[in-house]
C-alpha positions in Angstrom: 77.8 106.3 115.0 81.0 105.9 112.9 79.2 103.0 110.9 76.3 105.6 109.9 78.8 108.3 108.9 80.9 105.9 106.7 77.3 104.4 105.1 76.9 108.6 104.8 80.0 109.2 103.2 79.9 105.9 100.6 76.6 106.9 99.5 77.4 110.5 99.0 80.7 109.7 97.3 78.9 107.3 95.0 76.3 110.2 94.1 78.9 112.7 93.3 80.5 110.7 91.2 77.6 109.6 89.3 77.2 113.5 89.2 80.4 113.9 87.9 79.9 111.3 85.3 76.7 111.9 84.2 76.7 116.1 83.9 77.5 118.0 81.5 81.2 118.8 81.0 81.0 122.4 81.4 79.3 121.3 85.2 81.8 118.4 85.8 84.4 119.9 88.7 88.2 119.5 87.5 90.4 118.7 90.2 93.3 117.1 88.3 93.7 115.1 85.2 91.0 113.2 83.9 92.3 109.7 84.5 94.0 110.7 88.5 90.3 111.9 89.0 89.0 108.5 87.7 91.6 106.6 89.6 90.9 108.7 92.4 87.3 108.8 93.1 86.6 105.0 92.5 89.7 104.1 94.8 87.7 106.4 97.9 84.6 105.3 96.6 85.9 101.1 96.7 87.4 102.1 99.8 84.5 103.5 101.6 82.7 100.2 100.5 85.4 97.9 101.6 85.5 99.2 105.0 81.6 98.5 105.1 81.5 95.1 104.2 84.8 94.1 105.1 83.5 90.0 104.3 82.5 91.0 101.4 85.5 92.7 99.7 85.2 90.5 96.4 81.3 91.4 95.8 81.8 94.9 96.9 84.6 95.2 93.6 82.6 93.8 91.5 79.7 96.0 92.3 82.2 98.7 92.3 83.4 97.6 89.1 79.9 97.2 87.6 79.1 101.0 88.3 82.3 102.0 86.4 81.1 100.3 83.3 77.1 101.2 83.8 78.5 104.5 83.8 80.2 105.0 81.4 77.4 103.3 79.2 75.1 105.8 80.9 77.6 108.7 78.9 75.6 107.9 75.8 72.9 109.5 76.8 74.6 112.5 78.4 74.8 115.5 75.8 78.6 116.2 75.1 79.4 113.0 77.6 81.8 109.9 75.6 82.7 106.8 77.3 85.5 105.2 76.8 86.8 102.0 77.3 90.1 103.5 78.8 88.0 105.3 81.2 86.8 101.6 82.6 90.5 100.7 82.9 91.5 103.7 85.4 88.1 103.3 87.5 88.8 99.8 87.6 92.4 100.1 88.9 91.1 102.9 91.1 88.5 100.4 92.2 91.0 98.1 93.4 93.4 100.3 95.1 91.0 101.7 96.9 90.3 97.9 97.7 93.3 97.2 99.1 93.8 100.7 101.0 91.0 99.2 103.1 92.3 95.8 103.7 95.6 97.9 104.6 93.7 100.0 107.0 92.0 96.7 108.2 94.8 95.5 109.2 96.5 98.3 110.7 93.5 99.2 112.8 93.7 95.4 114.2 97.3 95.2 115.1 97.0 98.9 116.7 93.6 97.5 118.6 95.7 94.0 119.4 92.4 92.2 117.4 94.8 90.1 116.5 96.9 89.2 119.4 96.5 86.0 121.0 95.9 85.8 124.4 98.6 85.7 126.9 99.2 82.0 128.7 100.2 81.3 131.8 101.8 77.8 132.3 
């Protein structure tokens, strides 16, 4: 159950922010500035990702990374849309905080669940 609602909540995040990305700016929601919303959504989105393929943590940025740039190339098309290179950068960054929040989390989940204790010998 908790694996189908994080699969729920990547996809969806991914969506919005290809949404986001893609609308026109008059539809695009404004939560902050530009680049904390950049950093921000692809550190969740990375995040989400991470946590789902935990052994694959080095694919799943690059992947991550690769939808940052695709896009932004994608904003060519969209009426009133401009990438920018700089844009890249803070999804990037975002993409691997979001990263390392999960490897954090990771690790905090196993020392709170003892996955990582050895077991107790009696001699």
């Amino acid at each position: 159950m908790k694996r189908n609602l994080l699969v729920l909540l990547a996809w969806a995040c991914l969506a919005f922010i290809a949404f986001a990305t893609l609308s026109p700016i008059q539809m695009r929601p404004h939560l902050a500035g530009a680049h904390i919303e950049h950093v921000a959504a692809f550190a969740v989105l990375s995040c989400f990702f991470s946590l789902l393929y935990p052994r694959r943590l080095l694919t799943v940025l690059v992947i991550i990374i690769g939808i940052a740039v695709g896009l932004e190339v994608l904003q060519n098309f969209a009426h009133g849309r401009h990438p920018r290179l700089i844009d890249v950068a803070f999804k990037t960054a975002g993409a691997i905080c979001g990263t390392a929040a999960a490897l954090i989390l990771q690790w905090i989940y196993s020392v709170v669940c003892g996955k990582n204790r050895s077991p107790d010998r009696t001699t």
